[in-house]
C-alpha positions, 0 to 999 in steps of 0.5 A, a space after each residue: 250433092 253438088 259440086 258447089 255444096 263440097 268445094 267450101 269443105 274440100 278447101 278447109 280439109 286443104 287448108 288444115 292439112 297445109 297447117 300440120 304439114 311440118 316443114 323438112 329441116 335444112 341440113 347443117 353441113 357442119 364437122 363433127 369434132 374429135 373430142 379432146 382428150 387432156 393428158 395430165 402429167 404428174 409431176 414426180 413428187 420432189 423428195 426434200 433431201 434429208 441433211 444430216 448433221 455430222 456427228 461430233 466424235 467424242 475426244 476418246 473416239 476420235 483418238 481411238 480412229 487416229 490410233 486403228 487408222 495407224 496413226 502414231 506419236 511424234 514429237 512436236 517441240 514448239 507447241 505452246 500450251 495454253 495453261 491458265 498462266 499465260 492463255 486465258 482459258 487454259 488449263 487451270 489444273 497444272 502449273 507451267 513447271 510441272 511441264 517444262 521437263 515434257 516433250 509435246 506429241 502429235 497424234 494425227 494431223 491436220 484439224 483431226 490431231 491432239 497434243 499429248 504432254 505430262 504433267 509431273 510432280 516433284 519427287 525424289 526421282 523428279 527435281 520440279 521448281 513447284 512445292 508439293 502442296 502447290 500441285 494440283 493434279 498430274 497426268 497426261 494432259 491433251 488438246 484438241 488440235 483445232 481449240 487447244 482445250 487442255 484437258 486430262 487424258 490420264 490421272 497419276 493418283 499416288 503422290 510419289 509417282 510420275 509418268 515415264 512414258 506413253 506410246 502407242 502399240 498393237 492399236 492400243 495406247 499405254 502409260 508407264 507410272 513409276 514410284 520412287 520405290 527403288 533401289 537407287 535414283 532414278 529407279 522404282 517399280 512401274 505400272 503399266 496401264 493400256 486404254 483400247 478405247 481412246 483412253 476412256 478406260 484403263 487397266 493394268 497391263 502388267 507390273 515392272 522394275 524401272 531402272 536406267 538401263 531399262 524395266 524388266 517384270 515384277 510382281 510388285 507395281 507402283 505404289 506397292 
């Protein structure tokens, strides 16, 4: 075979090898970048605050804190009662001269205080400008010192008894009723009744012989 018969065959054995050879790729003179990392900050949960209402104390309540925090009666002569005859809203369970013989007393102060007066009813022991059949209630009547609601603190039940007296002792509170069932005016047997709860409840702490010149024990009580 001559040079002539094998140059065509070399050229296309060059040829298809030049087509198939794949061109090296140029480098890419490019930065690898860091990836990013994202923080995410929560936020502390935001706790909505709870408000509490203040409880309302009850009037016994109050008047049990006023009297275990120390607090005693002391006269207050220039209150004005807010009775159904002059106030409107006022007591409607009293009449003005059943009180006109009482002193008013302060327990507490400020907005924290209530009033203290009696009621009374006409007895032999009790000169009031009032009929008997016209009473409608006696007592120890209390206001709240911000309202100056009357309401009753103690009842008196017999109709021949009136309170003598209401004092604070030992943190507790007490109510002397007397009957006219005594030897002379101005005398009669007395019932002595204590409340350590603000007045809420009542019982008798003992039984007394009331007389001017001071009570001394008996076994005899109001009303008896």
């Amino acid at each position: 075979m001559n040079t002539k018969q094998l140059l065509p065959g070399l050229m296309l054995v060059l040829a298809l090898t030049a087509c198939t050879q794949v061109a090296p790729e140029k480098p890419v003179n490019q930065e690898i970048e860091e990836p990013v990392t994202i923080e995410i900050i929560e936020e502390p949960a935001v706790e909505t605050p709870v408000i509490e209402e203040p409880q309302e104390l009850s009037m016994n309540e109050a008047i049990t804190k006023l009297i275990q925090d120390g607090h005693t009666l002391s006269i207050v002569p220039d209150f004005i009662w807010g009775l159904a005859e002059n106030h409107e809203g006022g007591a409607d369970f009293v009449q003005r001269p059943q009180i006109l013989q009482s002193d008013t007393y302060w327990l507490g102060d400020g907005n924290e205080r209530f009033a203290f007066v009696v009621a009374l009813q006409p007895t032999m022991n009790f000169n009031i400008d009032i009929k008997a059949d016209e009473v409608k209630w006696v007592g120890l009547m209390v206001a709240d010192g911000q309202t100056e609601a009357d309401k009753k603190f103690f009842t008196v039940s017999g109709d021949d008894q009136n309170i003598v007296d209401f004092f604070i002792a030992d943190r507790a509170f007490y109510i002397d009723v007397v009957d006219t069932n005594g030897a002379g005016s101005g005398e009669g047997h007395m019932t002595r009744f204590v409340s350590k709860d603000g007045g809420k409840t009542w019982t008798e702490e003992g039984c007394y012989y009331y007389a001017p010149e001071g009570i001394k024990p008996s076994s005899t009580c109001a009303g008896n």
